[in-house]
Each structure stands twice: as structure tokens, then as C-alpha cells.
N, C-alpha and C positions, 0 to 999 in steps of 0.2 A: 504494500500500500504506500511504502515510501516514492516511489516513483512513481507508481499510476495515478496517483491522486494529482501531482503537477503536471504531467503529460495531457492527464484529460481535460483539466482547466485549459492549459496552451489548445489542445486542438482543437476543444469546441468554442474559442475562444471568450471564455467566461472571464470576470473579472473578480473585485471583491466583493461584490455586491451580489452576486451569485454564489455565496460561499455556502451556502447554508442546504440551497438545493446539490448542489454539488455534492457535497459529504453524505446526503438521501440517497444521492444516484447513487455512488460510490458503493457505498455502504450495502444498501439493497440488491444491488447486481453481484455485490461479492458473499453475502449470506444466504441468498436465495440457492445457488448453486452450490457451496456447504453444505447448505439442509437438505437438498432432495440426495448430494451425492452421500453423505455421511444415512439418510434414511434406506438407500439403497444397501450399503453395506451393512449397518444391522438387519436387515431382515434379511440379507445372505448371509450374516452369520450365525443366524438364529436359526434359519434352514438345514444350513449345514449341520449345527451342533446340535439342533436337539429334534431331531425328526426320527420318530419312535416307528419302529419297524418292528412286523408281527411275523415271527419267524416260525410260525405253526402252531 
């Protein structure tokens, strides 16, 4: 976030007065894809670990 936060500012050309939305974007685009990928891996590893099979 140290870098992408000034690069995004520069590119979309935002200023200071745009700070506030910015750190929203920021913030929101980098937690949103966290949460589904981190919800992805628990429930594959919940699959993996505890899926009870009936062996006769």
C-alpha cells in the first residue's frame, strides 16, 4: 500500500482534496479481494480437513 496509494493518486490524477475518497477506493479494492480470497481458502480447508467418509 506504500506505493499504490501515491501511484493511484498520480494516475487518476487526484489531488488533496480527494484524499478521503481515495483511501475508500484504496482501501475497498484491496479488502474486498482479501475477503473472498482468504473465504475461498477456508472453506478449502475445511473440505479438505474434515470431510467424514463412510467406509462401510
Amino acid at each position: 500500500m506504500t506505493f499504490l496509494l501515491p501511484y493511484t493518486l498520480l494516475r487518476r490524477g487526484w489531488q488533496r482534496k480527494h484524499r478521503e475518497l481515495s483511501m475508500f477506493d484504496l482501501s475497498l479494492g484491496l479488502f474486498i479481494p482479501f475477503l473472498i480470497a482468504t473465504s475461498c481458502l477456508v472453506l478449502a480447508a475445511g473440505s479438505a480437513f474434515y470431510t467424514k467418509t463412510d467406509d462401510g
